[in-house]
C-alpha positions as a Markdown table, in Angstrom:
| # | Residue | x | y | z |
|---|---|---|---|---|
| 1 | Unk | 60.3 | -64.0 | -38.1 |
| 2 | Unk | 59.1 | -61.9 | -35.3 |
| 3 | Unk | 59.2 | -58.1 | -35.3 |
| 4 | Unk | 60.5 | -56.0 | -32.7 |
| 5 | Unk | 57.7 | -54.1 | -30.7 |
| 6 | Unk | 59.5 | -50.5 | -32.7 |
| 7 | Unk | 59.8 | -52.0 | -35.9 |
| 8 | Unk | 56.0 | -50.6 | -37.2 |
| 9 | Unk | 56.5 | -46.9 | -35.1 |
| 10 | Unk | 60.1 | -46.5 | -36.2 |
| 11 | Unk | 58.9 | -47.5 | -39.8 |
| 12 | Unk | 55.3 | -45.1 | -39.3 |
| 13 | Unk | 57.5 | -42.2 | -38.2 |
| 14 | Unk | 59.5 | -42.3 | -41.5 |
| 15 | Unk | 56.5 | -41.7 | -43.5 |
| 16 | Unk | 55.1 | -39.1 | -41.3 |
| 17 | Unk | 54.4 | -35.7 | -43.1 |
| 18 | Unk | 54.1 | -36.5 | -46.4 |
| 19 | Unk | 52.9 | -33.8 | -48.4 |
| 20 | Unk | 50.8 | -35.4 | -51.3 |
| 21 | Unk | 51.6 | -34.2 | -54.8 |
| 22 | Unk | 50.4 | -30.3 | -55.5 |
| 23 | Unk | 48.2 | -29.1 | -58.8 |
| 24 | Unk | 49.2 | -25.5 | -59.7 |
| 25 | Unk | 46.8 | -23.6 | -59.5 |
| 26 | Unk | 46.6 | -24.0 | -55.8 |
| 27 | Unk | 46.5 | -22.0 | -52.6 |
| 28 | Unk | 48.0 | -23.9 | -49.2 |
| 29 | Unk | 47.1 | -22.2 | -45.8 |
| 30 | Unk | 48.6 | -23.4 | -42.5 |
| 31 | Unk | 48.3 | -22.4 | -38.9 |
| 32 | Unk | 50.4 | -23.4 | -36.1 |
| 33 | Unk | 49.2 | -23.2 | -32.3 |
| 34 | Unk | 50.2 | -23.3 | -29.0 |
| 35 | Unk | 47.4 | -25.1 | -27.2 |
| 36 | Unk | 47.3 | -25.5 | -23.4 |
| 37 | Unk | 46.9 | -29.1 | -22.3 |
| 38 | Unk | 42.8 | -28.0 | -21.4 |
| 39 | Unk | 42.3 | -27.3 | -25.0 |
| 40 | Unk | 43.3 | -30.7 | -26.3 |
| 41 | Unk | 40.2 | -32.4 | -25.9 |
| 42 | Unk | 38.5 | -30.0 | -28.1 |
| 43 | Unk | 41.4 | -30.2 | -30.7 |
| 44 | Unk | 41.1 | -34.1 | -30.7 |
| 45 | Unk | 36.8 | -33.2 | -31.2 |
| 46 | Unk | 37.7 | -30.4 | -34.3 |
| 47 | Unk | 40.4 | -33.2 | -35.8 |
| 48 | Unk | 37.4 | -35.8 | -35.8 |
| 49 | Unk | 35.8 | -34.1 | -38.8 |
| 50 | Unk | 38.7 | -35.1 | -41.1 |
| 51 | Unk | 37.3 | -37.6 | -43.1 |
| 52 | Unk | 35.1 | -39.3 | -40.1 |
| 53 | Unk | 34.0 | -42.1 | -42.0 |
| 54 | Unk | 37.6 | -43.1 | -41.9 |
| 55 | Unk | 37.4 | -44.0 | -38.4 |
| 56 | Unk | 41.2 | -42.1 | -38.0 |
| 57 | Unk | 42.9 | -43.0 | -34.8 |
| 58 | Unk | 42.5 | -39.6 | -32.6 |
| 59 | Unk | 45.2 | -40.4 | -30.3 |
| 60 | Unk | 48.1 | -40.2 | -33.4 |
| 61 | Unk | 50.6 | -37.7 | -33.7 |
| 62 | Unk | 49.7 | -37.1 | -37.8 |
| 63 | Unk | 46.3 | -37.1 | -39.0 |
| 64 | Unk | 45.2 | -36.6 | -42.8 |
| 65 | Unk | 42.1 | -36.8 | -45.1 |
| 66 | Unk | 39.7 | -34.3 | -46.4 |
| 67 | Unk | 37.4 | -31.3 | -45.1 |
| 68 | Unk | 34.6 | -30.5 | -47.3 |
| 69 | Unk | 36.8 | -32.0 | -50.0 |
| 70 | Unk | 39.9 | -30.4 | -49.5 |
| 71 | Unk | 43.2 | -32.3 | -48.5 |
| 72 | Unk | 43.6 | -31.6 | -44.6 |
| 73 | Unk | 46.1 | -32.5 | -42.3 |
| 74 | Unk | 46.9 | -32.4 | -38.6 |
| 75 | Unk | 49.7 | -32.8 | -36.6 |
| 76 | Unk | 51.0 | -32.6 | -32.7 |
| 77 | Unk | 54.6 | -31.6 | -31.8 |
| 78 | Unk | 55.5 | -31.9 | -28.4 |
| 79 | Unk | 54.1 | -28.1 | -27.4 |
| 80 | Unk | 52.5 | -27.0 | -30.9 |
| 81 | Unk | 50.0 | -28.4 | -33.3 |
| 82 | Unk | 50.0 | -27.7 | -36.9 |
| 83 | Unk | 46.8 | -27.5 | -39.2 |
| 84 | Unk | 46.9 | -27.1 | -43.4 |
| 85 | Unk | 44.4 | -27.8 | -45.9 |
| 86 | Unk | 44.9 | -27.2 | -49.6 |
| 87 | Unk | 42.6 | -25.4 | -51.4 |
| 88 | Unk | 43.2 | -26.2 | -55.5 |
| 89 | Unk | 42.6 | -22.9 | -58.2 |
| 90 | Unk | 38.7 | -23.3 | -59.1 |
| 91 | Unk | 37.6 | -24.1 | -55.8 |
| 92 | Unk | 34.0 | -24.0 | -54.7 |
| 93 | Unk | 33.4 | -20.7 | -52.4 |
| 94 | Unk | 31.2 | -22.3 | -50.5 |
| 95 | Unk | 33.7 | -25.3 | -49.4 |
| 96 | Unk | 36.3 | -23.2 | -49.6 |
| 97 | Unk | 34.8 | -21.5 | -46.6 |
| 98 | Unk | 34.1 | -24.4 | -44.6 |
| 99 | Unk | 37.3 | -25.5 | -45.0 |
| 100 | Unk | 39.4 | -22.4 | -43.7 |
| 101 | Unk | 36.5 | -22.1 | -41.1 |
| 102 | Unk | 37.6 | -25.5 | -39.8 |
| 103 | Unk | 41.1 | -25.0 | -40.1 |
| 104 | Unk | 40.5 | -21.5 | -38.3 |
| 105 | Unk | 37.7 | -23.2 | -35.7 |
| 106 | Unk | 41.2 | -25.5 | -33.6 |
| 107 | Unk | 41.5 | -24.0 | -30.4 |
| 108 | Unk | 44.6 | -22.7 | -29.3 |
| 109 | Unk | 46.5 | -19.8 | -29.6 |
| 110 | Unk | 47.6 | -19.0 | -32.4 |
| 111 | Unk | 52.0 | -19.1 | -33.0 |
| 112 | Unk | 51.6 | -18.2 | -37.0 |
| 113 | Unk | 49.4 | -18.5 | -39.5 |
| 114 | Unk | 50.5 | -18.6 | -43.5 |
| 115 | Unk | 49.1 | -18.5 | -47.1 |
| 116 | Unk | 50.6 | -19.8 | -49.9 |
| 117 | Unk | 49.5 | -19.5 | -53.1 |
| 118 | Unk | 51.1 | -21.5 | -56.0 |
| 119 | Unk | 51.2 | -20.7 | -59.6 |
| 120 | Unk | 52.6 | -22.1 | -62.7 |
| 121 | Unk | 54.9 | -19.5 | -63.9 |
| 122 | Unk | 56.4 | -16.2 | -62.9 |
| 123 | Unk | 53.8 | -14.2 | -65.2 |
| 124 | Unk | 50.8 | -15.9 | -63.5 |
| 125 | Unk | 52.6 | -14.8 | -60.3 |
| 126 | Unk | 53.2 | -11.2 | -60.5 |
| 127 | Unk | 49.3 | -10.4 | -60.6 |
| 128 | Unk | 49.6 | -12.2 | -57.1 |
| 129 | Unk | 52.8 | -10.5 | -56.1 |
| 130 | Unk | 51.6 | -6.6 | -56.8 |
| 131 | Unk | 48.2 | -7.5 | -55.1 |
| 132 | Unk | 50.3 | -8.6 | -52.4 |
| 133 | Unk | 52.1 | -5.3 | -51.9 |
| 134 | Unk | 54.9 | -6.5 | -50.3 |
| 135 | Unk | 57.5 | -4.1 | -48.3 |
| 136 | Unk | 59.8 | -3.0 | -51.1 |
| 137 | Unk | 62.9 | -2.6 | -49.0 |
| 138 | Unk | 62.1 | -6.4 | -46.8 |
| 139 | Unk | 60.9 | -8.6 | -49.8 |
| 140 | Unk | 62.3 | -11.7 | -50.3 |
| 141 | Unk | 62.9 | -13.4 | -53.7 |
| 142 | Unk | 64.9 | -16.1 | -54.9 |
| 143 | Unk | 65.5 | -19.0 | -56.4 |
| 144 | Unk | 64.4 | -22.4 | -55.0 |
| 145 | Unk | 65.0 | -25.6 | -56.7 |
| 146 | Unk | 63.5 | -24.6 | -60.2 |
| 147 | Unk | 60.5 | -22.4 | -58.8 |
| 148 | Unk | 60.1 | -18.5 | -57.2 |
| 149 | Unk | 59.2 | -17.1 | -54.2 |
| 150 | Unk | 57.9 | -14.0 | -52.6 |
| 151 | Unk | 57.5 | -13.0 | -49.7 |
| 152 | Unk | 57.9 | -10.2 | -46.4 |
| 153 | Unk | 56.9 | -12.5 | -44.4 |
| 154 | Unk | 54.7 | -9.7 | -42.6 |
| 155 | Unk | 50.9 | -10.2 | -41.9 |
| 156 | Unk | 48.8 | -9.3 | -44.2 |
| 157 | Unk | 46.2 | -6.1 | -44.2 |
| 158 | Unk | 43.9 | -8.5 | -42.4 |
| 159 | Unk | 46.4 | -8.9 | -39.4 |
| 160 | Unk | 45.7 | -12.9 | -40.0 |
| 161 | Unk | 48.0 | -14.6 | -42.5 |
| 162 | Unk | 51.5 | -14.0 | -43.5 |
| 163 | Unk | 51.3 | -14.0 | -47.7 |
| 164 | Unk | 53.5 | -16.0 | -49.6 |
| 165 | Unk | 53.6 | -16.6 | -53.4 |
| 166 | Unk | 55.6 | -19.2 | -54.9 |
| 167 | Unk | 55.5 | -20.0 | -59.0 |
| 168 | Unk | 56.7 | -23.2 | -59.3 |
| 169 | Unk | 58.2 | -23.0 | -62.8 |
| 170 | Unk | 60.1 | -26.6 | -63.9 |
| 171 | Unk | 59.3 | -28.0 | -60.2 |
| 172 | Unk | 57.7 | -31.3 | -60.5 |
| 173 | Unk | 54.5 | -31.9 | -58.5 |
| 174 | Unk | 55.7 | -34.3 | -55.9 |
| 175 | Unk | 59.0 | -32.2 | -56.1 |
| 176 | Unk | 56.5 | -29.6 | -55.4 |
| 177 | Unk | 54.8 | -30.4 | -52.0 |
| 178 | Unk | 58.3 | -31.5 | -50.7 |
| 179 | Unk | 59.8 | -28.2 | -51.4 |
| 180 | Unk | 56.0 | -26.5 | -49.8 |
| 181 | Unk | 56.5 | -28.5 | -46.6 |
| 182 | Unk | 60.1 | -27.7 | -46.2 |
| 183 | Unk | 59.1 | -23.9 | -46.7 |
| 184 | Unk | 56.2 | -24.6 | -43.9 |
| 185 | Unk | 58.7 | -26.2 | -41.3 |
| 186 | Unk | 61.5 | -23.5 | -42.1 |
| 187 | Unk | 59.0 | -20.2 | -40.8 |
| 188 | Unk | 57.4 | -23.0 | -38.3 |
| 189 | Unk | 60.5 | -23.8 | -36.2 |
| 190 | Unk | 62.3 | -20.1 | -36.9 |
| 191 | Unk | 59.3 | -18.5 | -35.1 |
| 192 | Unk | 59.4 | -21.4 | -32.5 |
| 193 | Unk | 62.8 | -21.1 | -31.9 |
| 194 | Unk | 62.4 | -17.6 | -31.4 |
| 195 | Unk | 60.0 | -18.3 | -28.4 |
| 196 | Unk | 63.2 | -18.7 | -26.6 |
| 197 | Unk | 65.0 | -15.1 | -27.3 |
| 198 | Unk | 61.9 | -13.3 | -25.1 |
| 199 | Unk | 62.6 | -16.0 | -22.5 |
| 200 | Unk | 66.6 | -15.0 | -22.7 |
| 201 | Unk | 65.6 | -11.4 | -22.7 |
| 202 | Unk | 63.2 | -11.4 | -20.1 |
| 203 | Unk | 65.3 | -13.4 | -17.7 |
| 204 | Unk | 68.6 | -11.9 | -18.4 |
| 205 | Unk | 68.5 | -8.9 | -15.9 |
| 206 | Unk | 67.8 | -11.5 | -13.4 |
| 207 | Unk | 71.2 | -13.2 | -14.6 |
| 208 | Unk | 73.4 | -10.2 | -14.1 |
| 209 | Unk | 71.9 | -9.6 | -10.6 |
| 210 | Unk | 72.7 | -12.8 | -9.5 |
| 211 | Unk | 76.0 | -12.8 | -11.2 |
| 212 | Unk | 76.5 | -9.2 | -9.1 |
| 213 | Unk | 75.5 | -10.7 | -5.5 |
| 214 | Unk | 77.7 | -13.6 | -6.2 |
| 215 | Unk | 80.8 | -11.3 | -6.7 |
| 216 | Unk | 80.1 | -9.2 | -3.8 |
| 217 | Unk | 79.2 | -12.6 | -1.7 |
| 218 | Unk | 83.1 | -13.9 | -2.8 |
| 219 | Unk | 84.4 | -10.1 | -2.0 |
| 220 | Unk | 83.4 | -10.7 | 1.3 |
| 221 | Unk | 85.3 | -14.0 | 1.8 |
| 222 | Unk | 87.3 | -13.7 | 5.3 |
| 223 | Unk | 85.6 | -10.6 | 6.8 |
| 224 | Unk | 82.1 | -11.7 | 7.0 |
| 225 | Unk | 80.4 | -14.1 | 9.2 |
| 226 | Unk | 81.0 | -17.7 | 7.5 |
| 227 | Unk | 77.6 | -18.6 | 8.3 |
| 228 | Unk | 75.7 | -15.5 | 6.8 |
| 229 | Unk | 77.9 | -15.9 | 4.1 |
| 230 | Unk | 76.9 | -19.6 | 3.8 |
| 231 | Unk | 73.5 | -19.0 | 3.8 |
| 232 | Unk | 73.8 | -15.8 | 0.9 |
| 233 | Unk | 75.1 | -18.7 | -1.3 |
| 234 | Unk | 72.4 | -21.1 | -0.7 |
| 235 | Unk | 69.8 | -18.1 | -1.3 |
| 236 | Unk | 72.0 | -17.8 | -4.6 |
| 237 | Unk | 71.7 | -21.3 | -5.1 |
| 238 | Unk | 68.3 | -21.8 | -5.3 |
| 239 | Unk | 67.2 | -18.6 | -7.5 |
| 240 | Unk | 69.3 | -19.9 | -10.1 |
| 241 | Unk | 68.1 | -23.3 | -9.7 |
| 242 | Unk | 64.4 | -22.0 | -9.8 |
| 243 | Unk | 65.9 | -20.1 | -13.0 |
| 244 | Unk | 67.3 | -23.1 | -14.8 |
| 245 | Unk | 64.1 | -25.1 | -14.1 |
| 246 | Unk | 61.9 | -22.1 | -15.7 |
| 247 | Unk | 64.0 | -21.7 | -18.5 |
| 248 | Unk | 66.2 | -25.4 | -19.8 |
| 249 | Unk | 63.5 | -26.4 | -21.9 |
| 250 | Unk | 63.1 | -23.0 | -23.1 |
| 251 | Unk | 66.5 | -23.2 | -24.5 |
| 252 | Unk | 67.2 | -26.7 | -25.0 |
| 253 | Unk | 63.9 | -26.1 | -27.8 |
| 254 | Unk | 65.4 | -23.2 | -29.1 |
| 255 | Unk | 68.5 | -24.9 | -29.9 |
| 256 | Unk | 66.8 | -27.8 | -31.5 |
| 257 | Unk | 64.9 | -25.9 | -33.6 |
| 258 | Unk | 67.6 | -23.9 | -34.5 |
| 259 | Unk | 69.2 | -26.8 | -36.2 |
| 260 | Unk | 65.9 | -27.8 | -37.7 |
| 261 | Unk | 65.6 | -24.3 | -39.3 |
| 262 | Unk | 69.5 | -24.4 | -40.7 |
| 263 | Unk | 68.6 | -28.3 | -42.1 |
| 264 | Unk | 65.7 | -27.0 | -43.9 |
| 265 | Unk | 67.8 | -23.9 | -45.4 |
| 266 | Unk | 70.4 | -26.3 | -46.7 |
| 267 | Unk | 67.5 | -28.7 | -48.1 |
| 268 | Unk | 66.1 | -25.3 | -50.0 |
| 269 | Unk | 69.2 | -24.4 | -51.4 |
| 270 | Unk | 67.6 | -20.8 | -52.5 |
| 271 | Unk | 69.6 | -18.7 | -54.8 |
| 272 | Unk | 69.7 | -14.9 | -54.6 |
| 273 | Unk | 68.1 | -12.6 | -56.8 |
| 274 | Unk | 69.7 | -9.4 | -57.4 |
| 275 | Unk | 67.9 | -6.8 | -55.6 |
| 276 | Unk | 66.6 | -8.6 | -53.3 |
| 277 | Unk | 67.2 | -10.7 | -49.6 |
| 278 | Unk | 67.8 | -14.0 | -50.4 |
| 279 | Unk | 65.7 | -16.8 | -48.0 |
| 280 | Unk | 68.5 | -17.6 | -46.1 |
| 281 | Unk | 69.7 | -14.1 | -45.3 |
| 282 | Unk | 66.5 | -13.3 | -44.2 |
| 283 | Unk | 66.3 | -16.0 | -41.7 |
| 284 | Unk | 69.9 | -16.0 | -40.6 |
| 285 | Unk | 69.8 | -12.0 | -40.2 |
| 286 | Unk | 67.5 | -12.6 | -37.3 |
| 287 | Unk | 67.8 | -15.7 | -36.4 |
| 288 | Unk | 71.0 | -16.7 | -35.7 |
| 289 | Unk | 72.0 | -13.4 | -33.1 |
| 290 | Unk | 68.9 | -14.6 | -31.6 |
| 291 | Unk | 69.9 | -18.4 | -30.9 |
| 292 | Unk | 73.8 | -16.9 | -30.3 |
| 293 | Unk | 71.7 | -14.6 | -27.3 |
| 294 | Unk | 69.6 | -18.0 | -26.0 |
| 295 | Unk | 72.7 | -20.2 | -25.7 |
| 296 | Unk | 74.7 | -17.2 | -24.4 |
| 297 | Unk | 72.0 | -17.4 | -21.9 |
| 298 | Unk | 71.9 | -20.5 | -21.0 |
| 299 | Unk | 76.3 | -20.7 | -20.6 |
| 300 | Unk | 75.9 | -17.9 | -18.3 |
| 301 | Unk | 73.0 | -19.6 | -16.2 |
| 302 | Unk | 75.5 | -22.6 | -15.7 |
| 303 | Unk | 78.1 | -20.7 | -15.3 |
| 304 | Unk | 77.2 | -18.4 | -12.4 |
| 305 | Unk | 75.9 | -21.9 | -11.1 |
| 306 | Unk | 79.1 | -23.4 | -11.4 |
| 307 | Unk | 80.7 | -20.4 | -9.6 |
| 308 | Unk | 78.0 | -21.0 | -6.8 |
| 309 | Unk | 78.7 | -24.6 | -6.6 |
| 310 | Unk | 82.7 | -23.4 | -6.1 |
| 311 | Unk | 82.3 | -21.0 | -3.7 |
| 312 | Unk | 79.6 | -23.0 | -1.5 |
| 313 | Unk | 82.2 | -25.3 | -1.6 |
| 314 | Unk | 85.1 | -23.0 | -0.2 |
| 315 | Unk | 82.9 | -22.2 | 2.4 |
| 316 | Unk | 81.9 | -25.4 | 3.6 |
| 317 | Unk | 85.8 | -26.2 | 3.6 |
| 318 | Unk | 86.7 | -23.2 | 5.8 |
| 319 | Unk | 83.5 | -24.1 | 8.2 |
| 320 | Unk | 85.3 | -28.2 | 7.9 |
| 321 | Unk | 88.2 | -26.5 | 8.9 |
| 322 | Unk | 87.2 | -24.6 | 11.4 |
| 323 | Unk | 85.2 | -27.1 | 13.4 |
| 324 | Unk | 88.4 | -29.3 | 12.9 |
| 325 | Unk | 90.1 | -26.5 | 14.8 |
| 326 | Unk | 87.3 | -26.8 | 17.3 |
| 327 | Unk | 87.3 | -30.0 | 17.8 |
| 328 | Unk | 91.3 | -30.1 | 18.4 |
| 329 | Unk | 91.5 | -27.4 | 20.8 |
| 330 | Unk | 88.6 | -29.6 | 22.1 |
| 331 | Unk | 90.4 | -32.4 | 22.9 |
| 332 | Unk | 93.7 | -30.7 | 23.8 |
| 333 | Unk | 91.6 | -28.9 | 26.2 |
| 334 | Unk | 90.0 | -33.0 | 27.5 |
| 335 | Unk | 93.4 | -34.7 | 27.5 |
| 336 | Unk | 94.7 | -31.6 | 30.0 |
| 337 | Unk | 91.4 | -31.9 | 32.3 |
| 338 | Unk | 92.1 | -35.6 | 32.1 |
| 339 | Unk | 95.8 | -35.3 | 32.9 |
| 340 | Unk | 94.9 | -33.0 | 36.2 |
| 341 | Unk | 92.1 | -35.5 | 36.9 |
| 342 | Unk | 94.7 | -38.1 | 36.7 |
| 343 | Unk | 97.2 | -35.9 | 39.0 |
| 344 | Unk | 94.3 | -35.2 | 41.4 |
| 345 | Unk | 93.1 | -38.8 | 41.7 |
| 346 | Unk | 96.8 | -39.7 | 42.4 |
| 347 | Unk | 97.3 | -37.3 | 45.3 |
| 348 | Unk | 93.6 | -38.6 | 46.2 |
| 349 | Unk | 95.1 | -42.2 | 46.5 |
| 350 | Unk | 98.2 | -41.0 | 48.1 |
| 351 | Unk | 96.5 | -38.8 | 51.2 |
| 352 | Unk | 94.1 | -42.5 | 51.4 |
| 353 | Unk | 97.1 | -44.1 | 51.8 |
| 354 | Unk | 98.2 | -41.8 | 54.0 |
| 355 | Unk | 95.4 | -41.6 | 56.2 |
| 356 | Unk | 94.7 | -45.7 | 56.2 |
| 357 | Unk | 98.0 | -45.9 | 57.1 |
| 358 | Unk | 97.6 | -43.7 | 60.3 |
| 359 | Unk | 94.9 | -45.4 | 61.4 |
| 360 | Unk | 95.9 | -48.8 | 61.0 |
| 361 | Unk | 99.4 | -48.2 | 62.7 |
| 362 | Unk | 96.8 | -46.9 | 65.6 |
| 363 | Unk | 95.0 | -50.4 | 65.9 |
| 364 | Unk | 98.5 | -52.4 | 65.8 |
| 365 | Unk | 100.0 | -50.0 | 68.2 |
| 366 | Unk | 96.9 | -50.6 | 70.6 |
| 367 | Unk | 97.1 | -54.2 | 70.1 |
| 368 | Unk | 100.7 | -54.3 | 70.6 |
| 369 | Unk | 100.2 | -52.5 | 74.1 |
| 370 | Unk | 97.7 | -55.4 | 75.2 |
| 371 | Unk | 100.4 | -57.9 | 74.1 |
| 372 | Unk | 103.0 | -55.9 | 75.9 |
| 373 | Unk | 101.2 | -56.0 | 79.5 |
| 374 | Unk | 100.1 | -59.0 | 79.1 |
| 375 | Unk | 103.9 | -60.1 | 78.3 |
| 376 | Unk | 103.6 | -61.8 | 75.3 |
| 377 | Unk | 106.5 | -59.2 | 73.9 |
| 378 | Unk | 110.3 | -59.8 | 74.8 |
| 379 | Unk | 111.1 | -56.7 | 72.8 |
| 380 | Unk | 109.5 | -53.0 | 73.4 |
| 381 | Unk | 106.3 | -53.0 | 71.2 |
| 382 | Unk | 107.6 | -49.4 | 70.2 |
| 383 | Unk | 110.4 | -51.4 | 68.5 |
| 384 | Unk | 107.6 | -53.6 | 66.9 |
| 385 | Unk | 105.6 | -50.8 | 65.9 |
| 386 | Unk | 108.2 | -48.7 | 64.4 |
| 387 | Unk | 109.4 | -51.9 | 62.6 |
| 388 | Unk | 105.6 | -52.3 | 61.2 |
| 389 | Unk | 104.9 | -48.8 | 59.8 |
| 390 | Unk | 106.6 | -49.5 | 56.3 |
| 391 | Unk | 105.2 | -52.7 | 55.8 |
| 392 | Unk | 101.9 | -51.1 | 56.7 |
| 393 | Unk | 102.4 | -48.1 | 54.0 |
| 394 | Unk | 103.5 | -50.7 | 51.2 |
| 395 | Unk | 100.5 | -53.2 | 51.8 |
| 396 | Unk | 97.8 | -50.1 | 51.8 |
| 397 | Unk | 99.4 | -48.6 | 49.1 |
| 398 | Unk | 99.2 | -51.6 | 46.9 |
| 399 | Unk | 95.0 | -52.5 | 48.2 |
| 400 | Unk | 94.7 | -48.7 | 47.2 |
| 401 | Unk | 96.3 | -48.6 | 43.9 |
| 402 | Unk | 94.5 | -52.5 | 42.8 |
| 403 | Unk | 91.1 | -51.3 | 44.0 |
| 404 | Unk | 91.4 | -48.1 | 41.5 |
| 405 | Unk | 93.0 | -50.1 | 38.7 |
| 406 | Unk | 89.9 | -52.5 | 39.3 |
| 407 | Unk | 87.5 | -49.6 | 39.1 |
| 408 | Unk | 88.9 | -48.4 | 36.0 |
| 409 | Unk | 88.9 | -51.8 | 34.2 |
| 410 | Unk | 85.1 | -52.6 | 35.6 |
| 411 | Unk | 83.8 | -48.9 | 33.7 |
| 412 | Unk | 85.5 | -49.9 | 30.2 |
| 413 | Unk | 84.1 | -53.2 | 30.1 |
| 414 | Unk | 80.8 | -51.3 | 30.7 |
């Protein structure tokens, strides 16, 4: 059988992430960043010391193996990178340090940074918990799939790491770093997603002031110039097209992570404590007026571009309209100019006529004198001349009128 070029990434991607099975006692620290793309030579450089002797492929998306003996893994989102090592209870200080000092060493600013430590039972946890001094009135504790958690989710008194504390009770150990990982990606793509509510905010005054130029551009509809008019629209046009382009990916991410955040709550399941905020309240309290602001955004951005698009197109139907007006009056204005030329060059062929006509009933007078003295006439060449005049007028007329029709057939087959 031959595989399909996709089969081995498609298969890779299924087992990316894998937390390995957790030991309690164990602390697991995590820091996500934002690196710019100048910085991701240096990341790939700081990545290298995770198990070198491995040989690990640099240019993967998920890297894992061990600094200074300590589980360590790396991986690259399409605009963050995420770093956790695991620390077990007993730890050497010494690699301890060298651990968090690699983990803290990845360049790039920094989007959060956590620490989790996990316990076996809810009385080896509350030590942890009062040392913790979480905010009484923000703490949140609850239930999750047979352990405990803790938390404010605040920074601690070093300004560095948000403290967690999680006793993980009946959980089994692989059970364990599943529910750990989910807990990591739920705070990673709620503070992600709300990336996009400072873009919303920031950008949203420039929204309504495009919204109220557009509604005085369409007030002015019939009494301005149409080509002023025009051009306000394009103007429009194009700042909310510089907009959009600033802002879609903004919150097209936002909305993705959004939904990442509400899978992960719905994988957690947590169950409230009395007392106290329950996980999901906690994130949804915040989080969800924040993406409802982001998409209301984003419907207003293609809204008022919609409404540009409309009205542009108005305009160009009046300006259509009006140059079909033009171009009527145009050619009523041609067929009467041809219609006089037509006149004129008729009253031009008659006075030809006319005046050939003279002349030539000159010549045959004066030749019908000669003839006459010579008497080659028995009747009075008076007689003969008068007889001669029509004849004259008709054969002019119609060397006249075949010469113009010649004329006229000789420029349209040019």
């Amino acid at each position: 059988m031959q595989s399909h070029p996709l089969r081995e990434p498609a298969l890779a991607e299924m087992h990316l992430r894998q937390m390995p099975p957790l030991t309690v006692p164990c602390r697991v620290m995590q820091v996500v960043r934002l690196p710019i793309q100048a910085e991701r030579e240096a990341e790939r450089e700081a990545v290298s010391h995770i198990a070198p002797e491995q040989h690990l492929d640099l240019d993967a998306r998920h890297i894992s193996g061990a600094v200074n003996g300590c589980f360590a893994a790396w991986e690259r989102h399409s605009e963050a990178s995420t770093a956790l090592i695991v620390l077990p209870g007993g730890y050497d200080a010494t690699a301890e340090q060298g651990a968090v000092a690699w983990l803290e060493g990845l360049p790039g600013k920094v989007m959060r940074a956590t620490r989790l430590d996990i316990v076996a039972d809810m009385d080896a946890a509350e030590p942890l918990v009062q040392a913790a001094r979480f905010s009484p009135l923000e703490m949140v504790s609850c239930d999750i799939r047979g352990g405990h958690i803790w938390s404010d989710f605040r920074l601690g008194p070093d300004e560095r790491y948000g403290r967690t504390v999680f006793a993980a009770s009946s959980a089994h150990p692989s059970d364990l770093g599943r529910i750990v990982q989910q807990l990591q990606e739920l705070g990673n793509y709620r503070n992600l997603a709300l990336m996009g509510l400072a873009t919303a905010q920031q950008h949203g005054a420039e929204v309504t002031a495009i919204e109220t130029e557009l509604a005085r551009a369409v007030a002015r509809f019939g009494d301005a110039d149409d080509r002023a008019l025009l051009n306000d629209l394009t103007s429009l046009a194009g700042r909310v097209a510089a907009l959009r382009a600033q802002t879609e990916y903004r919150m097209s991410a936002t909305a993705a992570y959004g939904r990442i955040v509400q899978d992960r709550l719905g994988s957690l399941a947590p169950r409230s404590v009395p007392g106290y905020q329950n996980l999901a309240e906690f994130t949804e309290r915040r989080l969800l007026p924040a993406l409802r602001t982001c998409e209301s955004f984003r419907c207003r951005l293609e809204a008022v571009a919609l409404r540009i698009e409309q009205a542009t197109g108005l305009m160009r139907t009046r300006v259509d309209l009006a140059l079909q007006d033009q171009n009527a009056a145009l050619l009523q204005s041609m067929e009467r100019s041809a219609a006089r030329q037509l006149r004129l060059q008729h009253l031009v062929e008659g006075l030809s006529v006319l005046a050939l006509s003279y002349y030539a009933i000159g010549l045959v007078g004066h030749l019908l004198l000669g003839a006459e003295a010579l008497h080659w006439l028995h009747v009075s060449s008076e007689i003969v001349l008068g007889v001669a005049v029509l004849p004259i007028l008709l054969m002019l007329g119609m060397l006249v009128r075949w010469r113009s029709h010649a004329a006229s057939g000789h420029i349209h087959t040019d």
